[in-house]
N, C-alpha and C positions, 0 to 999 in steps of 0.2 A: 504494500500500500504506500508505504514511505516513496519506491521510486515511482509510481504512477503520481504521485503528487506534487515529485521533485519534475518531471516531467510537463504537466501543467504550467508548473512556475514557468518554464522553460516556456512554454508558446503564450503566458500570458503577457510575460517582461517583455519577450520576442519583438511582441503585438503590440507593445504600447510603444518600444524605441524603435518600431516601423511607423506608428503613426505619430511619433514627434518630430520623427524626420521630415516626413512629408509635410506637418504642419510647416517648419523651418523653409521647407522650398516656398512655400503658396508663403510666408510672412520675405520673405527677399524677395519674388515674384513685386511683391506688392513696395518694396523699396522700405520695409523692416527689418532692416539691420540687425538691430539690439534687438527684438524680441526671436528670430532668426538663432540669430546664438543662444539666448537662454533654452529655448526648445532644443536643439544640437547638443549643449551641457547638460539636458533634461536626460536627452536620449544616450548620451554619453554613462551617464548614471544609470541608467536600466540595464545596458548591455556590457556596463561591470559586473549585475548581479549575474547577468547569465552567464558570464563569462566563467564566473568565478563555479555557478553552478553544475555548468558542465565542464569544470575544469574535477570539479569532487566529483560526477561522475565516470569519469574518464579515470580516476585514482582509484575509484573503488573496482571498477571492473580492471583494475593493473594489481589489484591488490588482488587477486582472485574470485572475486565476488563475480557471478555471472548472471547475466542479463537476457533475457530473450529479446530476440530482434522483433522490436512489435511496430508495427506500423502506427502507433502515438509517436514512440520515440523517432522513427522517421519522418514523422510532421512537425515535432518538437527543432529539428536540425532545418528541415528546410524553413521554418520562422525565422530562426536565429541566422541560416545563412543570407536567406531578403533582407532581413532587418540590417545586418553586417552591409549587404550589399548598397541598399536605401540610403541608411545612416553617409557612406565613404562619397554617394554621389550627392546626396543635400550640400554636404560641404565644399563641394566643387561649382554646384550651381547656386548655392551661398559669395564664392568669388566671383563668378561669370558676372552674376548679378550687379554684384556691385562695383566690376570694373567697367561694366556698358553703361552702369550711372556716373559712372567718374568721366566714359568719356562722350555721353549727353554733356554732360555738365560743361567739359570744355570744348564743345560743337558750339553750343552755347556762347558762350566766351568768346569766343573767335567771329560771332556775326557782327 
């Protein structure tokens, strides 16, 4: 019961620092900066915990503890790898964002 719960955690935390990420994109989208990062430091924060949780399930199954390969656990990974995935590209079109405003801003300037 313990790892079907540890599990859980895993695609709940997943789920939310996928949807804090995407929050981050749509707040730069919109020329939000600062609340941009606090969601990306949000998101950053959730996929410490998973990190750290499938880092103890990865010990326990090295410790010899064994696991059956169940298809939660393999929906639990594919969360965690989108979320990984989401999270690494927010922050990229977090910069995009705000280098096309920097260089509006000096298009600007120049008329």
């Amino acid at each position: 019961m313990d790892l079907e719960r540890d599990i859980l955690n895993l695609i709940a935390y997943s789920g939310e620092a996928r949807s804090l990420a995407m929050e981050a994109i749509g707040y730069a989208k919109n020329g939000e900066y600062e609340r941009a990062e606090e969601s990306l430091n949000e998101a950053d924060e959730k996929l410490a915990m998973v990190h750290d949780m499938q880092t103890k399930l990865l010990q326990r199954e090295a410790s010899g503890e064994s696991f059956s390969m169940s298809i939660l656990l393999v929906h639990a990974q594919d969360h965690l790898m989108n979320a990984i995935t989401i999270h690494t590209l927010a922050k990229e079109f977090l910069d995009v964002f705000k280098r096309l405003n920097e260089l509006e801003r000096e298009k600007e300037r120049c008329k």
